[in-house]
mmCIF file of the N, C-alpha and C atoms, coordinates in Angstrom:
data_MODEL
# 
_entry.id   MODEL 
# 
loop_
_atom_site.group_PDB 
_atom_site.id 
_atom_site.type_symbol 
_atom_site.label_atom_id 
_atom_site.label_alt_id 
_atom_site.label_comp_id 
_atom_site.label_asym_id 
_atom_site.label_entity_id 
_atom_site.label_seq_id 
_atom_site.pdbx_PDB_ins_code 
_atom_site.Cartn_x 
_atom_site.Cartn_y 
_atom_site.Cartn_z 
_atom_site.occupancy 
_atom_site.B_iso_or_equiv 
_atom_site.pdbx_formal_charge 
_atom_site.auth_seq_id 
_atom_site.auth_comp_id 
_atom_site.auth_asym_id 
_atom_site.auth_atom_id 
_atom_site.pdbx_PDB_model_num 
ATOM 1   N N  . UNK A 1 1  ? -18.359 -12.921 -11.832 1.00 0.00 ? 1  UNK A N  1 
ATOM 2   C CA . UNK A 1 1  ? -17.377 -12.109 -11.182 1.00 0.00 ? 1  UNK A CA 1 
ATOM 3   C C  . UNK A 1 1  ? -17.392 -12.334 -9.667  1.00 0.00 ? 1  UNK A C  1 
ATOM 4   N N  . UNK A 1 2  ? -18.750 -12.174 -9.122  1.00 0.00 ? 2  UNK A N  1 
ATOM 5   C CA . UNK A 1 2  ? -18.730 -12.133 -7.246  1.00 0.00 ? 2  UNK A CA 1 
ATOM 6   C C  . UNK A 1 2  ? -17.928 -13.611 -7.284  1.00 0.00 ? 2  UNK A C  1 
ATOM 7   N N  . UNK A 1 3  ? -18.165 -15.087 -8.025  1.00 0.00 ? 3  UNK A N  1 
ATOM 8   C CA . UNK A 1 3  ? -18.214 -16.193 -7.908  1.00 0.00 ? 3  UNK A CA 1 
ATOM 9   C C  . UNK A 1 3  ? -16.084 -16.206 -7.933  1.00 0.00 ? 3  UNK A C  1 
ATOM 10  N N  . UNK A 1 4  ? -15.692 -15.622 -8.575  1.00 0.00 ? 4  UNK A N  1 
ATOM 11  C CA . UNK A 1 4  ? -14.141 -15.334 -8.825  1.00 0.00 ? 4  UNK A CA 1 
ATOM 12  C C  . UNK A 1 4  ? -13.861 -14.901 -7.954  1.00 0.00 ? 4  UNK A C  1 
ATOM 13  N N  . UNK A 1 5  ? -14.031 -14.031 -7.560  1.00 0.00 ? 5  UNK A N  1 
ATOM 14  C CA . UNK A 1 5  ? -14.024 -13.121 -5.806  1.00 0.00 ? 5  UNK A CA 1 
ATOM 15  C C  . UNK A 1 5  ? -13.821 -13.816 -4.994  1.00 0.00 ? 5  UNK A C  1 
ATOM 16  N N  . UNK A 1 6  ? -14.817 -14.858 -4.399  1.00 0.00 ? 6  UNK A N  1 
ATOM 17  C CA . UNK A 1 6  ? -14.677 -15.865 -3.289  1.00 0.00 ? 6  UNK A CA 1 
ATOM 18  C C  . UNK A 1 6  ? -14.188 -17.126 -4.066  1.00 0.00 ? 6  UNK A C  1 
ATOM 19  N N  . UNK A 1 7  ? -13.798 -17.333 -4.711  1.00 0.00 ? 7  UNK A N  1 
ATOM 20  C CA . UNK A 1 7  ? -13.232 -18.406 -5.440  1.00 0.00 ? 7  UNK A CA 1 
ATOM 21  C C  . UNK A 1 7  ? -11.404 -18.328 -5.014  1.00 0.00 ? 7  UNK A C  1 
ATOM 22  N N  . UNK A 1 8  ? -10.909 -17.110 -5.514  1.00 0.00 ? 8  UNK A N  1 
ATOM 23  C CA . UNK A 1 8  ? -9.784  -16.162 -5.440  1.00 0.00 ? 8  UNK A CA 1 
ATOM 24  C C  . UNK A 1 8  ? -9.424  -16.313 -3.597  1.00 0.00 ? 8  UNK A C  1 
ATOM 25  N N  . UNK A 1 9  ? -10.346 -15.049 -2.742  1.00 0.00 ? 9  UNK A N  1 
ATOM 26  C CA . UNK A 1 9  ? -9.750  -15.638 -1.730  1.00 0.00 ? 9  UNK A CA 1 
ATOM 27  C C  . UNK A 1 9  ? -11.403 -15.420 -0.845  1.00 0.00 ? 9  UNK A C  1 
ATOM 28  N N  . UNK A 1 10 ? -11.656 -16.634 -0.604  1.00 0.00 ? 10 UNK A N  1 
ATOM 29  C CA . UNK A 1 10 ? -13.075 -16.871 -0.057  1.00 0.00 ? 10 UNK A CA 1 
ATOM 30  C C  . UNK A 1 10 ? -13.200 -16.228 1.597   1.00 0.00 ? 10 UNK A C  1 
ATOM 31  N N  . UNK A 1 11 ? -12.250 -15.557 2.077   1.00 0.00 ? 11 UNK A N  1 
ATOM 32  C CA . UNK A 1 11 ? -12.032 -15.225 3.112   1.00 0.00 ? 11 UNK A CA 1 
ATOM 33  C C  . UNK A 1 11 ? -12.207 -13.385 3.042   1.00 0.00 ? 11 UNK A C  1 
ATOM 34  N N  . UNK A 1 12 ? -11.864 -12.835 2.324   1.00 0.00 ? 12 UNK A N  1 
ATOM 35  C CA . UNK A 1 12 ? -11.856 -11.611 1.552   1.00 0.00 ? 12 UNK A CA 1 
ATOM 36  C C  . UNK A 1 12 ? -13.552 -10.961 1.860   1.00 0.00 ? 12 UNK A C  1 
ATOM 37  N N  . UNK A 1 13 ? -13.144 -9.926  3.316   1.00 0.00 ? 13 UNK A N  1 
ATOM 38  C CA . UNK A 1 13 ? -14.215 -9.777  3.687   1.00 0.00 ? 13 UNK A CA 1 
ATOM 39  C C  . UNK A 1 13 ? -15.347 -9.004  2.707   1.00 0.00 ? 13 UNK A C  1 
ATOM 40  N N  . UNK A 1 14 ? -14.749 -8.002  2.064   1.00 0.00 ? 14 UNK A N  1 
ATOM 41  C CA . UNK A 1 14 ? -15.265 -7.270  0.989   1.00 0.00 ? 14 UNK A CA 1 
ATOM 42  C C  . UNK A 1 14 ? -16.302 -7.914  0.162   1.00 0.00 ? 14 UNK A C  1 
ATOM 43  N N  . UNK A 1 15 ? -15.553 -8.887  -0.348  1.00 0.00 ? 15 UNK A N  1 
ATOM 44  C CA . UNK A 1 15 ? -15.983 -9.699  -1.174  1.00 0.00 ? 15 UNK A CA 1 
ATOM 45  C C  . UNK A 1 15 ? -17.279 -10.455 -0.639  1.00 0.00 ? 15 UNK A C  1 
ATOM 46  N N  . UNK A 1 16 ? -16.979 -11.615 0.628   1.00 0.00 ? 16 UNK A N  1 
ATOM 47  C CA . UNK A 1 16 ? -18.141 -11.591 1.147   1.00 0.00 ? 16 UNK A CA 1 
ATOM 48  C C  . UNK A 1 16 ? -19.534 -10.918 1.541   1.00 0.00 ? 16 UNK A C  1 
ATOM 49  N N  . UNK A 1 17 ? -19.039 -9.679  1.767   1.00 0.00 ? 17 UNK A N  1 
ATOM 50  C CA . UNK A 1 17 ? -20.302 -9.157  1.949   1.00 0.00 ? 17 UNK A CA 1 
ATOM 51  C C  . UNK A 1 17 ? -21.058 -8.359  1.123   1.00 0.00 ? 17 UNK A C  1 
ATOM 52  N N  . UNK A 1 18 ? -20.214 -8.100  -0.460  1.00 0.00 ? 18 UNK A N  1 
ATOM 53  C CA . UNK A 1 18 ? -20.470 -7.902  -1.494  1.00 0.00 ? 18 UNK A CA 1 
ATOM 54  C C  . UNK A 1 18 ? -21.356 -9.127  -2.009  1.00 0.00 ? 18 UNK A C  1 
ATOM 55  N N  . UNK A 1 19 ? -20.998 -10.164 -2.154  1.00 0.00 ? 19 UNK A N  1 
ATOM 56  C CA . UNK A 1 19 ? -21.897 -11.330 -2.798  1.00 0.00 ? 19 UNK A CA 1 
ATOM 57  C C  . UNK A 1 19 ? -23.431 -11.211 -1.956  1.00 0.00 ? 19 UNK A C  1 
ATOM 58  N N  . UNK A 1 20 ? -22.918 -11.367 -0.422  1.00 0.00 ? 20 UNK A N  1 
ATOM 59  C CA . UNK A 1 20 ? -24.688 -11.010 0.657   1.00 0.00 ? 20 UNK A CA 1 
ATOM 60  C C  . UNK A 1 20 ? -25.571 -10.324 -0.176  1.00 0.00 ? 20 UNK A C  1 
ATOM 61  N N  . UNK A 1 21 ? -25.155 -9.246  -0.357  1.00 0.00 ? 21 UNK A N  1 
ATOM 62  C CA . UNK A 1 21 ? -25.235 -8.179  -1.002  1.00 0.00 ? 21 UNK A CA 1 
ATOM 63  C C  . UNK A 1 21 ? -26.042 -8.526  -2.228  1.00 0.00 ? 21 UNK A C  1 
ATOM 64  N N  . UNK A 1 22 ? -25.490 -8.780  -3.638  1.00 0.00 ? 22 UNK A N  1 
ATOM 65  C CA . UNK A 1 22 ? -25.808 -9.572  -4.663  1.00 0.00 ? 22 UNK A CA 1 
ATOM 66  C C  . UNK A 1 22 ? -26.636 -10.853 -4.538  1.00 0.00 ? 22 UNK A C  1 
ATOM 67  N N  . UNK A 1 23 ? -26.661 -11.530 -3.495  1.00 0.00 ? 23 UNK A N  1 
ATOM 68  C CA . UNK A 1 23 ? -27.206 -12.492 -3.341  1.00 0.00 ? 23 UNK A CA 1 
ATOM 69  C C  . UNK A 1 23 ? -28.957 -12.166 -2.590  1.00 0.00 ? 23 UNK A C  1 
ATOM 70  N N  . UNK A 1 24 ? -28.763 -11.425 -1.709  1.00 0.00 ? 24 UNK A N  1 
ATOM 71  C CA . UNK A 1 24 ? -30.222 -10.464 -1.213  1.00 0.00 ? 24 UNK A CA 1 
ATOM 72  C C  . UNK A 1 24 ? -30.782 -10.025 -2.579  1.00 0.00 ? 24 UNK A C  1 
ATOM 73  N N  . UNK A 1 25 ? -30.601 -8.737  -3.310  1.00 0.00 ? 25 UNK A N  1 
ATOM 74  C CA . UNK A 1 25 ? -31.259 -8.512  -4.256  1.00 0.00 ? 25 UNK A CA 1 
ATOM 75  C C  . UNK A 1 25 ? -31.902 -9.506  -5.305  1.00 0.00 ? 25 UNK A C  1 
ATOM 76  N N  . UNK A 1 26 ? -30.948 -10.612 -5.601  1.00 0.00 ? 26 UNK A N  1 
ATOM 77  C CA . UNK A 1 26 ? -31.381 -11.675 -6.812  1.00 0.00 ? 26 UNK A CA 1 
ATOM 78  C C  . UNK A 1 26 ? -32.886 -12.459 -6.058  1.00 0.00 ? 26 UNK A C  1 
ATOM 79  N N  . UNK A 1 27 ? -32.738 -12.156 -4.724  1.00 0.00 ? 27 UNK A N  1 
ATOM 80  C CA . UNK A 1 27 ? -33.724 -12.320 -3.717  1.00 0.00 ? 27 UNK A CA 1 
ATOM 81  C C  . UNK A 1 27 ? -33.323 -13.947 -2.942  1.00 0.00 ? 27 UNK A C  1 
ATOM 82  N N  . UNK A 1 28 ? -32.278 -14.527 -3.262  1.00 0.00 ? 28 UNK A N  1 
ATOM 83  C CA . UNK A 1 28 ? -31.817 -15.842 -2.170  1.00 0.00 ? 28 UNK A CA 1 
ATOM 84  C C  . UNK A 1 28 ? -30.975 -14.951 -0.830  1.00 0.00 ? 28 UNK A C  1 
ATOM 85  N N  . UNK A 1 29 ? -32.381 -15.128 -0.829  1.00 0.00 ? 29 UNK A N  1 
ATOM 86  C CA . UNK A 1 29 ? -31.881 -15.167 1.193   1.00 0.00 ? 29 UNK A CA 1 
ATOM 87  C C  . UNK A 1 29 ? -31.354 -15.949 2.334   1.00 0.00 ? 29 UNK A C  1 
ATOM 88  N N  . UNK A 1 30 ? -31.212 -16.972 2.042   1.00 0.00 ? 30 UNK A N  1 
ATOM 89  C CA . UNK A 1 30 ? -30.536 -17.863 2.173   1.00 0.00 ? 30 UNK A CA 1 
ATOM 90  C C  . UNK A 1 30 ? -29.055 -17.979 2.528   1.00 0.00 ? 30 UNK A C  1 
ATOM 91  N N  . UNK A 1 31 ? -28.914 -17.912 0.883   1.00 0.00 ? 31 UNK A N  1 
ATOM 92  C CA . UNK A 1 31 ? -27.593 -17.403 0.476   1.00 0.00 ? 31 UNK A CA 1 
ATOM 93  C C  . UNK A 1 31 ? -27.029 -16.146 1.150   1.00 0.00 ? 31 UNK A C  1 
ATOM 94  N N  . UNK A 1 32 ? -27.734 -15.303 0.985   1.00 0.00 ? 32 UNK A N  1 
ATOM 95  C CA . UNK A 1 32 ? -26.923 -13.402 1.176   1.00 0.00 ? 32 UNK A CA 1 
ATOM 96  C C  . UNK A 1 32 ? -27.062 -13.945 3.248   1.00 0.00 ? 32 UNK A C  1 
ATOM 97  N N  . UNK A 1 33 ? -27.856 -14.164 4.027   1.00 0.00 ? 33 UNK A N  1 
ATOM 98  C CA . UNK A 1 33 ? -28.032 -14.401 5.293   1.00 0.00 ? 33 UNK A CA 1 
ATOM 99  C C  . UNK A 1 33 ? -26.433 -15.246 5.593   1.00 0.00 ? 33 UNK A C  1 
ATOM 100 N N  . UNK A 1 34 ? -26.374 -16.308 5.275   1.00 0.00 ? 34 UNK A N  1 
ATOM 101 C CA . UNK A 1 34 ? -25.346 -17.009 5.527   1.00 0.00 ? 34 UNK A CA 1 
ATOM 102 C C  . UNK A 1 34 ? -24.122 -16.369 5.407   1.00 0.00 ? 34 UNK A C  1 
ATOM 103 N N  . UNK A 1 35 ? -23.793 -15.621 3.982   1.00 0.00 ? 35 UNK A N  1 
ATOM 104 C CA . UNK A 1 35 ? -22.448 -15.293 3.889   1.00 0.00 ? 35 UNK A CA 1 
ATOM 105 C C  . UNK A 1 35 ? -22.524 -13.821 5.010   1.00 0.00 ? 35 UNK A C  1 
ATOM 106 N N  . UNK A 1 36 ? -23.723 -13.120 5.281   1.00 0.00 ? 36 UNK A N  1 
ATOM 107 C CA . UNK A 1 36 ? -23.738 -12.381 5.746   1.00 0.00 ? 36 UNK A CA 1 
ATOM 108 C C  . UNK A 1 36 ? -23.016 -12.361 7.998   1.00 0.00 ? 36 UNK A C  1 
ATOM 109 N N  . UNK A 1 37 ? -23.679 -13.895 7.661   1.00 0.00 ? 37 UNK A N  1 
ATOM 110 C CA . UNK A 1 37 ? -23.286 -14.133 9.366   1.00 0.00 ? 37 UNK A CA 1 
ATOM 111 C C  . UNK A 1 37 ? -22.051 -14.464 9.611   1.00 0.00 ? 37 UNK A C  1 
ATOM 112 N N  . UNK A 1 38 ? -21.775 -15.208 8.273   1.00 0.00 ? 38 UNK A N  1 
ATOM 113 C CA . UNK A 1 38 ? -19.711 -15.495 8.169   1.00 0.00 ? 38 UNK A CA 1 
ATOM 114 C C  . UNK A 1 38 ? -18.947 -14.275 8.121   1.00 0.00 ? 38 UNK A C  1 
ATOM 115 N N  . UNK A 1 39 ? -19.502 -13.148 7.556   1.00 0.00 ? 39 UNK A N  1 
ATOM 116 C CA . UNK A 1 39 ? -18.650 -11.930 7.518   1.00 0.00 ? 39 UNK A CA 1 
ATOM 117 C C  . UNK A 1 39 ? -18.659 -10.883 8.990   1.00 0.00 ? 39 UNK A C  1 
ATOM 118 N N  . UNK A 1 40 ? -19.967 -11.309 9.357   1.00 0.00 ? 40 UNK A N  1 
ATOM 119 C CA . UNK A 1 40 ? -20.162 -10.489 10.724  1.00 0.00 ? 40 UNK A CA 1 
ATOM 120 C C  . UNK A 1 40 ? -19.016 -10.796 11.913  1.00 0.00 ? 40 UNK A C  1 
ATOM 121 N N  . UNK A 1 41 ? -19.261 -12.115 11.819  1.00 0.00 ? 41 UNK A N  1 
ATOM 122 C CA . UNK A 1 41 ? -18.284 -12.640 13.007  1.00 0.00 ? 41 UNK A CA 1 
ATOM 123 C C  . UNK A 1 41 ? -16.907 -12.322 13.021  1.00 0.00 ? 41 UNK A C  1 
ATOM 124 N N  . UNK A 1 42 ? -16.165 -11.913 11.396  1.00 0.00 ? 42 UNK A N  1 
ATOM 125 C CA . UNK A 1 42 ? -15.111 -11.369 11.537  1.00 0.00 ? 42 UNK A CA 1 
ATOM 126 C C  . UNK A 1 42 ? -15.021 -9.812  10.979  1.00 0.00 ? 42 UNK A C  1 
ATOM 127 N N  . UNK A 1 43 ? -16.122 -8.746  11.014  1.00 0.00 ? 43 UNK A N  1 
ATOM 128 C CA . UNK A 1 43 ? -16.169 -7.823  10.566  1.00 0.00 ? 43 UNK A CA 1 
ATOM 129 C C  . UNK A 1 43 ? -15.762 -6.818  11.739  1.00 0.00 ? 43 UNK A C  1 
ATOM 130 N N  . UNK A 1 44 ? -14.970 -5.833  11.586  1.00 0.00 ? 44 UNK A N  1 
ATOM 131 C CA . UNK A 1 44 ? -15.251 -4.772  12.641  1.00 0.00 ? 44 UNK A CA 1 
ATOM 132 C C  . UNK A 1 44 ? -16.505 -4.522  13.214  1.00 0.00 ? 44 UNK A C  1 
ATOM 133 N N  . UNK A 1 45 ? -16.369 -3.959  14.469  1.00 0.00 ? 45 UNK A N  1 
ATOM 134 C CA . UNK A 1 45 ? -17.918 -3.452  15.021  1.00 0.00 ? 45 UNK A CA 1 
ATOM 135 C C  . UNK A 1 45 ? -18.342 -2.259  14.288  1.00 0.00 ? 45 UNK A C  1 
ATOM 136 N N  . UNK A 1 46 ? -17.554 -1.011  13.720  1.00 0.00 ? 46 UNK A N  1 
ATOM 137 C CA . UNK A 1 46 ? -18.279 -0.453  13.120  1.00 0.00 ? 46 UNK A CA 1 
ATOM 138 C C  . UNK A 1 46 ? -18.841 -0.712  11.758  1.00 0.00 ? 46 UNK A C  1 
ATOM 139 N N  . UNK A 1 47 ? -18.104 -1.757  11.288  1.00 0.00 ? 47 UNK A N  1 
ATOM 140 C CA . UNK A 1 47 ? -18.880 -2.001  9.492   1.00 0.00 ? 47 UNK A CA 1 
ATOM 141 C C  . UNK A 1 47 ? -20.171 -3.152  9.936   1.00 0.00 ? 47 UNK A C  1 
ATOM 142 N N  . UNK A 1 48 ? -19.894 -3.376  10.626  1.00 0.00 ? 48 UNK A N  1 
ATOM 143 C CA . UNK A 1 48 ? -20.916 -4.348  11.034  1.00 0.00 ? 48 UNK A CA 1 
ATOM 144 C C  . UNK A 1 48 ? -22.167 -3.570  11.598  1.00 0.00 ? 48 UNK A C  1 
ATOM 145 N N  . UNK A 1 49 ? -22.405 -1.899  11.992  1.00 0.00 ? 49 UNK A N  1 
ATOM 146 C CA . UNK A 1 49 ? -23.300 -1.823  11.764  1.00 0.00 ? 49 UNK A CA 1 
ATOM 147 C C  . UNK A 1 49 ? -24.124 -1.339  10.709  1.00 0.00 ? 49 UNK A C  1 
ATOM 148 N N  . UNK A 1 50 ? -23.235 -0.822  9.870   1.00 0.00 ? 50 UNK A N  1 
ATOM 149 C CA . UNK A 1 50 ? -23.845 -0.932  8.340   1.00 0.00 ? 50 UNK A CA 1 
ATOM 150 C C  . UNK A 1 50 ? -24.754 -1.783  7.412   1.00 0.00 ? 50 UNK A C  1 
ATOM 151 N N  . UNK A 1 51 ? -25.020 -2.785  8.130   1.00 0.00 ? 51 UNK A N  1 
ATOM 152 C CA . UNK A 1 51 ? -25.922 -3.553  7.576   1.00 0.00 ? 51 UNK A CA 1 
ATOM 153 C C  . UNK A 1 51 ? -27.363 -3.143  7.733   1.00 0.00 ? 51 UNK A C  1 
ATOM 154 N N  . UNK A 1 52 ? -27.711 -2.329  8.803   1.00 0.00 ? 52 UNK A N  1 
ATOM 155 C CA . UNK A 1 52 ? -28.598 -1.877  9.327   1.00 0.00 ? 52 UNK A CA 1 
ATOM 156 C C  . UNK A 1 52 ? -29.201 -0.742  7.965   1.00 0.00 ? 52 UNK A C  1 
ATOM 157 N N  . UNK A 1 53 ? -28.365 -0.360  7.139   1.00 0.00 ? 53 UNK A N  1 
ATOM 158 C CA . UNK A 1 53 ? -28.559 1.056   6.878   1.00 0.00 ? 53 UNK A CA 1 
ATOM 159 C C  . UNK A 1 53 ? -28.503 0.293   5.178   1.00 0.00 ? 53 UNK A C  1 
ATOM 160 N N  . UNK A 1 54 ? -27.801 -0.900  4.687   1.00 0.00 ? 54 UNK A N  1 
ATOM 161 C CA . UNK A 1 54 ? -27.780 -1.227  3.532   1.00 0.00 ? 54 UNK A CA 1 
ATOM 162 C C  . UNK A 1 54 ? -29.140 -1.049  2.761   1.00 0.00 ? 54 UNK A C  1 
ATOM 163 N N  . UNK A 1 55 ? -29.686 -0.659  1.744   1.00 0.00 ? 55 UNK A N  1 
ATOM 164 C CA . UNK A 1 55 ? -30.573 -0.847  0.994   1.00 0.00 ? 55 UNK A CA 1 
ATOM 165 C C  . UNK A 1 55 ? -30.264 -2.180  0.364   1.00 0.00 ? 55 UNK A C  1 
ATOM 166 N N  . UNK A 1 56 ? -29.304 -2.630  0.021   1.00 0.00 ? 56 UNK A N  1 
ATOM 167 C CA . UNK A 1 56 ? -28.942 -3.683  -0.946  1.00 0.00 ? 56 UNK A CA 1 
ATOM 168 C C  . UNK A 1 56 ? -29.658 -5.090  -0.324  1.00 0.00 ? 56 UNK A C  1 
ATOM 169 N N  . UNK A 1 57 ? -29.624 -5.005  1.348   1.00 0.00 ? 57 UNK A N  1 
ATOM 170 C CA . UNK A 1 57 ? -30.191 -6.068  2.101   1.00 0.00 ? 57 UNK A CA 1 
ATOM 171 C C  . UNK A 1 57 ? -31.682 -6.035  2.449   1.00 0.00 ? 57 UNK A C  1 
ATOM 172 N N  . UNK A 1 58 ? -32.688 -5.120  2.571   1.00 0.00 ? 58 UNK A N  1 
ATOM 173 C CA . UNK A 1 58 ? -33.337 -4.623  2.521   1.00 0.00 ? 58 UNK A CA 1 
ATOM 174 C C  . UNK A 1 58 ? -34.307 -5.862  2.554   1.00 0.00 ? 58 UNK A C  1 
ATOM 175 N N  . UNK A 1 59 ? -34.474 -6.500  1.563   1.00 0.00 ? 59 UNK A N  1 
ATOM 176 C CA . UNK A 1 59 ? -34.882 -8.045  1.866   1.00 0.00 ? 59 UNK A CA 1 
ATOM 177 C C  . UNK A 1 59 ? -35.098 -9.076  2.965   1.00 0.00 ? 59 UNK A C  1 
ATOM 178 N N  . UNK A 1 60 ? -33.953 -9.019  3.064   1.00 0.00 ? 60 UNK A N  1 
ATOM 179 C CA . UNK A 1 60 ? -33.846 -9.605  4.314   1.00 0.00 ? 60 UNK A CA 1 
ATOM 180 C C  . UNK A 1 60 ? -34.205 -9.425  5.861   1.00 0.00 ? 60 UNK A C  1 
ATOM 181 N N  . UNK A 1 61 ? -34.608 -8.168  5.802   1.00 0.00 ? 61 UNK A N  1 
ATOM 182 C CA . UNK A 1 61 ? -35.201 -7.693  7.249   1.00 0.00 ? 61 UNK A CA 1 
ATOM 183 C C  . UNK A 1 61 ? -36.078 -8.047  7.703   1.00 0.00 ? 61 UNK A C  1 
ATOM 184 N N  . UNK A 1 62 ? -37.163 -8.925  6.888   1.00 0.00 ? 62 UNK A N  1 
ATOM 185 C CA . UNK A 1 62 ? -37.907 -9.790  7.795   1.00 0.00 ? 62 UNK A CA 1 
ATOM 186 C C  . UNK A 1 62 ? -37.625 -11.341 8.260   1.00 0.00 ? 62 UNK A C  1 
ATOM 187 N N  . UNK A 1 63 ? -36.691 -11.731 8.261   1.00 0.00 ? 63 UNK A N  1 
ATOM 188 C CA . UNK A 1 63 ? -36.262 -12.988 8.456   1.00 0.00 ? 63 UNK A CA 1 
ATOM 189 C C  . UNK A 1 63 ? -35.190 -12.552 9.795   1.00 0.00 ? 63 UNK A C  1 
ATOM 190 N N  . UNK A 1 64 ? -35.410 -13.362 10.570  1.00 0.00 ? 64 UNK A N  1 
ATOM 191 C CA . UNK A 1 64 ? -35.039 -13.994 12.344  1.00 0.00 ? 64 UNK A CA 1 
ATOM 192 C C  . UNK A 1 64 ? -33.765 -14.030 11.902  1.00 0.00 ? 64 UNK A C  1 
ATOM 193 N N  . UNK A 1 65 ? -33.098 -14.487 11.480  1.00 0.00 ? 65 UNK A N  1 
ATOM 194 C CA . UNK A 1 65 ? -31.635 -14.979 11.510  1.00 0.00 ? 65 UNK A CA 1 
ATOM 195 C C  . UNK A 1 65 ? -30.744 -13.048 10.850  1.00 0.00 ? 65 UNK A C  1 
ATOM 196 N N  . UNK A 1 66 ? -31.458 -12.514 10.065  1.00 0.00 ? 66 UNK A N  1 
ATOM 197 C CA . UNK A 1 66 ? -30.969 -10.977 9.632   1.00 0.00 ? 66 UNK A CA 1 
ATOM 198 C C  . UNK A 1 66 ? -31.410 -9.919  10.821  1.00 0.00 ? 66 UNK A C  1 
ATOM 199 N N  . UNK A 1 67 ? -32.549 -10.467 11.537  1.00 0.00 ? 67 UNK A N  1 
ATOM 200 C CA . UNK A 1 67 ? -32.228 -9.447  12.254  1.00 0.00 ? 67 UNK A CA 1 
ATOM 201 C C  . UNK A 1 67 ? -31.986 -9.815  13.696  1.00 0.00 ? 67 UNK A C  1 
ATOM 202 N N  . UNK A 1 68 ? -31.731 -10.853 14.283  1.00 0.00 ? 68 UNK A N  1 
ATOM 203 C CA . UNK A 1 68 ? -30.431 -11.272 15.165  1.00 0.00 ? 68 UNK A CA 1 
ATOM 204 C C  . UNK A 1 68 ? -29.587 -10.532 14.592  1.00 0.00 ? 68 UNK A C  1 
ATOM 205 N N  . UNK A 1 69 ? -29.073 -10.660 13.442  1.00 0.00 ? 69 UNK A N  1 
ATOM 206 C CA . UNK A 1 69 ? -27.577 -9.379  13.535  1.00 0.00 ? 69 UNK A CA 1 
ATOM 207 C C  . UNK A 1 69 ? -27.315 -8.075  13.567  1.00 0.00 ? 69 UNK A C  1 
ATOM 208 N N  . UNK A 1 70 ? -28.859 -7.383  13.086  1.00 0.00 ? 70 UNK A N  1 
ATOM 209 C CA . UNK A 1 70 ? -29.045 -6.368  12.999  1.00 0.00 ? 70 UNK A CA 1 
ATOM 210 C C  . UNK A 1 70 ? -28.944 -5.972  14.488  1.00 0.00 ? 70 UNK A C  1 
ATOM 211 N N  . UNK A 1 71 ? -29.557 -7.162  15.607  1.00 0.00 ? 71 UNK A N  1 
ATOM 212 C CA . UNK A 1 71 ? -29.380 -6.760  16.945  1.00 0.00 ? 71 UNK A CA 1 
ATOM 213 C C  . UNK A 1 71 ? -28.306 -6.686  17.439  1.00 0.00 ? 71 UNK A C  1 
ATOM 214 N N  . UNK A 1 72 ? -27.407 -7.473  17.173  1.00 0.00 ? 72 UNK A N  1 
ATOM 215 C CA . UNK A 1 72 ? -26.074 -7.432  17.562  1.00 0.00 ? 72 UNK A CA 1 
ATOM 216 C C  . UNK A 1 72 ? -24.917 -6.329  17.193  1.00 0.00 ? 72 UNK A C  1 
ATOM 217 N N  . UNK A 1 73 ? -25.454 -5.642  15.930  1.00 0.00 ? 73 UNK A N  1 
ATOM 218 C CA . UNK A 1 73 ? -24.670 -4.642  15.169  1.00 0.00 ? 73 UNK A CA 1 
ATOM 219 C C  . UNK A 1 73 ? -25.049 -3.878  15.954  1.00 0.00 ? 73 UNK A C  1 
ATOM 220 N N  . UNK A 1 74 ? -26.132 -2.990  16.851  1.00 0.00 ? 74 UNK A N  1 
ATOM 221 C CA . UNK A 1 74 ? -26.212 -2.008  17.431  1.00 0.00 ? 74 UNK A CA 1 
ATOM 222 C C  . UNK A 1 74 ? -25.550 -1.373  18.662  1.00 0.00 ? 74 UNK A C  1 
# 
């Protein structure tokens, strides 16, 4: 389904940061980091600081590149 989502319209911010999302928990960080920095750059400033507060990302908070954004979201 997430894979139809960005397949459909890969630009579809929702969607992007839904897969991050899905992609953190399955535990590729990698993955969820990347789509996460593509969605930031075009996310509002206030949803963008929601990442801060996600449980779903939660993972990712020790890795340099997640929390560069976490810095930037504040």
């Amino acid at each position: 389904m997430m894979a139809q989502g960005l397949a459909i319209d890969p630009d579809a911010l929702p969607s992007k940061y839904n897969a991050a999302c899905t992609h953190a928990l399955l535990g590729e960080s990698d993955q969820a980091i990347a789509l996460l920095e593509d969605w930031f750059d075009r996310a509002d400033p206030q949803a963008r600081r929601w990442i801060r507060f996600d449980a779903d990302l939660a993972s990712l908070r020790q890795y340099p590149r997640y929390r560069a954004l976490e810095e930037l979201a504040s």
